[in-house]
N, C-alpha and C positions, 0 to 999 in steps of 0.2 A: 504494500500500500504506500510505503514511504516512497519508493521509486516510482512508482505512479504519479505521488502527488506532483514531484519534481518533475515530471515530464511534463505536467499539464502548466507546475509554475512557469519552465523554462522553454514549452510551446515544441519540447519534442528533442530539444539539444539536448546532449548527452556528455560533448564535450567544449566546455566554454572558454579552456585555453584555445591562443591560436597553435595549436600544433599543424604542421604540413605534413602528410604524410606519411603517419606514423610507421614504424616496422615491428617496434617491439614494445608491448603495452603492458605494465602489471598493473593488478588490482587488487589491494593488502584487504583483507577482512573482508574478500568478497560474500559471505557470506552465503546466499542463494544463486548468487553467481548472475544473479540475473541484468546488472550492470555491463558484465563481461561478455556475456552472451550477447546481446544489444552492440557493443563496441564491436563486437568481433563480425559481425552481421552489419556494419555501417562501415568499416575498415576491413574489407574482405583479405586482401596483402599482408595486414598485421599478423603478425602471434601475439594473442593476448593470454597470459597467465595471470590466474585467481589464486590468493592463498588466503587460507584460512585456518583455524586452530580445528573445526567439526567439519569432515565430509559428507555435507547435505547439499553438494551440488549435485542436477543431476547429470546423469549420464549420456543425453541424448543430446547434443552443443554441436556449435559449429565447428569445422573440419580445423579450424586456426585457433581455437580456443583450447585451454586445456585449463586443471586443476590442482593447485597439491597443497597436501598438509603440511601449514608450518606456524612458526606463530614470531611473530612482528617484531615481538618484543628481545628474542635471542637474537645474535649475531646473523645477518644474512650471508647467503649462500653464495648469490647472485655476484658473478663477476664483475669489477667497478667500469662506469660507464654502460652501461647494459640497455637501457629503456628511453626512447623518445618520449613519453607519457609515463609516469604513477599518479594514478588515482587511489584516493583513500577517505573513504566515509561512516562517521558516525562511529569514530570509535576512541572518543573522548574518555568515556569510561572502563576502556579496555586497556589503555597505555598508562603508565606509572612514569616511564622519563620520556619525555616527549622530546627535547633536546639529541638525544641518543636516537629515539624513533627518526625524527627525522632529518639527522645526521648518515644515517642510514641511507632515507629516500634521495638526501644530496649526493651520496657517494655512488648508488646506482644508476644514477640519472645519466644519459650523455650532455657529452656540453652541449649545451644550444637545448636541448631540450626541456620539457613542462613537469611541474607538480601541480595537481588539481585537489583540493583538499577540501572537504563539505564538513562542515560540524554545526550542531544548534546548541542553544544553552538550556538549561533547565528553569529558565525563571520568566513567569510567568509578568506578563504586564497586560495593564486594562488603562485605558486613555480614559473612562466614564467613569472609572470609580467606582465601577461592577462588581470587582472582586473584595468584601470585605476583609477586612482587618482580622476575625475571627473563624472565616470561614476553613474549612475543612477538605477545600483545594491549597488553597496558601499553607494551610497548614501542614501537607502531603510537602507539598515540593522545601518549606524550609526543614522536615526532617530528611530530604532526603540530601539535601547540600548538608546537613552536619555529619549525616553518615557517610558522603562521601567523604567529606576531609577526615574523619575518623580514619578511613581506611586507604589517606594517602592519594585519593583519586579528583583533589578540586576540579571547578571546570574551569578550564582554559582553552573556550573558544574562543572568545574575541581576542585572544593574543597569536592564533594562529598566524597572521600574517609578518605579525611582530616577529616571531619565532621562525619564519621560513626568511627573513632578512638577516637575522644572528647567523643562523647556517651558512648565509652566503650567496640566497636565491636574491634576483635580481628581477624587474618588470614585475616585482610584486601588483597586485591589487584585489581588494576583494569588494565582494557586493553583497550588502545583508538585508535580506525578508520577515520579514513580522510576517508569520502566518499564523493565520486565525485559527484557534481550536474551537468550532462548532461552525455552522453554515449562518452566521449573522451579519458578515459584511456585505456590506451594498455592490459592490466590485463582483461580475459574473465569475470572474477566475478564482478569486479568491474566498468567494461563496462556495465553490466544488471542492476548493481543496481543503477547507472546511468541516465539510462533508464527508472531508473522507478521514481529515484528524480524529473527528469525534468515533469514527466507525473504529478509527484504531485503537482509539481510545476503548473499547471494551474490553479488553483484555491488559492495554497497558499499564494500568494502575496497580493491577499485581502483579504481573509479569515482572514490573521493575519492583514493585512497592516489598511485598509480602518478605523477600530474601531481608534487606535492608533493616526492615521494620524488626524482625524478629531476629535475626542473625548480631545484626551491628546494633541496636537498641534496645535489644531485651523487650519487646512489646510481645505482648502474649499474641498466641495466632490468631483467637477472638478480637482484640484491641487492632491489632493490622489491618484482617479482614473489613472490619468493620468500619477503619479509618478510609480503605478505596473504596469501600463501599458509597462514605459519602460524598468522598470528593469526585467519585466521577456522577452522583445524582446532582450534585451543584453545576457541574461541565456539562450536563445533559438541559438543565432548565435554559429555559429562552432569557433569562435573567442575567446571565453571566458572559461577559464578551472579553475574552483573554486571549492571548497571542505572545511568541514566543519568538526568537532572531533565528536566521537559519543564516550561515555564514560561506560565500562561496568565495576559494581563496586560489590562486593561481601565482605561482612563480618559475623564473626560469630561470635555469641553469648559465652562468657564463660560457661564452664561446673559449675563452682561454680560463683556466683554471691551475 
């Protein structure tokens, strides 16, 4: 659903650096792979390789696409200068040294070539003053930023651009979207994708919440349960108009290095 929504924010683009040409593409944390698959289906030329920590891609990809198990965070494999293109999304809460991470993506990069990097934050805002001070949305999302600093994982999105200039990336820029969680805004695009935050939203308030809540906070599984329970009945009422930053970040590699 999240790649969906992006497709309808960004009108079908897939890739918003200008890369020419790409030959060799990877995709860290591809996840469902369903990025990869797309890329590799729009760049029929390229090899695009997906890594991920869970082999839940499937099996049936394009003839230039492939998959392997590995995980981000260890030493890469990958020969230095390797890749016209790395992509890497939404995996904010998956990296511990981000600096290392993507020190990493600058050493496999070719010169001249792109990092495309997606991340959102967790913190909700309302322009109307929709979402109270007490409510039991606000109240979901600030335990979930204490449990992440607890467990070493702040977020640091919006410094992502910051952080691809320390490495050394150069034609930095990034572009950030408030998308709406529920179908309230007047804007037709942003009504659907909306539409379709809130549909993800059924499952997302435990999927992230219940581990969190009960693991890193000692909240009973009752108490948990019961806190996504309400913050996604408040996300669900016509009442509540909140929106969140979605960060699209690009840089390039120097020609000389």
């Amino acid at each position: 659903m999240t790649h969906h929504m992006y497709l309808i924010l960004l009108a079908g683009v897939l890739v918003v650096a200008p890369v020419e040409n790409p030959q060799q593409i990877l995709d860290v944390g591809t996840g469902t792979g369903i990025w990869a698959i797309d890329v590799a289906d729009q760049f029929p030329s390229a090899v695009v390789i997906g890594t991920d920590l869970s082999p839940i891609q499937p099996s049936w990809v394009p003839p230039n696409c492939k998959f392997q198990v590995d995980d981000a965070e260890n030493d890469w494999s990958f020969p230095r200068d390797s890749f016209d293109l790395i992509h890497s999304r939404h995996l904010m809460t998956s990296i511990r040294d981000w600096p290392k991470y993507i020190g990493q993506i600058y050493n496999a990069v070719k010169p001249g070539g792109w990092v495309q990097m997606v991340e959102h934050d967790f913190v909700l805002a309302s322009d109307d003053n929709s979402l109270a001070p007490d409510s039991a949305l606000r109240h979901w999302f600030d335990l979930y930023h204490t449990a992440m600093d607890n467990m070493g994982l702040p977020s640091l999105s919006h410094k992502v651009s910051e952080m691809l200039e320390e490495a050394g990336f150069t034609e930095v820029s990034q572009k950030v979207y408030g998308l709406p969680w529920g179908p309230w805004a007047k804007d037709k695009k942003l009504k659907e994708i909306g539409a379709w935050m809130l549909a993800n939203s059924e499952t997302s308030f435990e999927a992230y919440g219940l581990a969190f809540l009960t693991r890193v906070l000692d909240k009973s599984p009752e108490e948990a349960k019961d806190l996504c329970d309400r913050a996604h009945k408040e996300l669900r009422s016509k009442r509540v108009h909140v929106y969140n930053s979605h960060y699209f970040v690009i840089g390039r590699k120097p020609l000389e290095t």
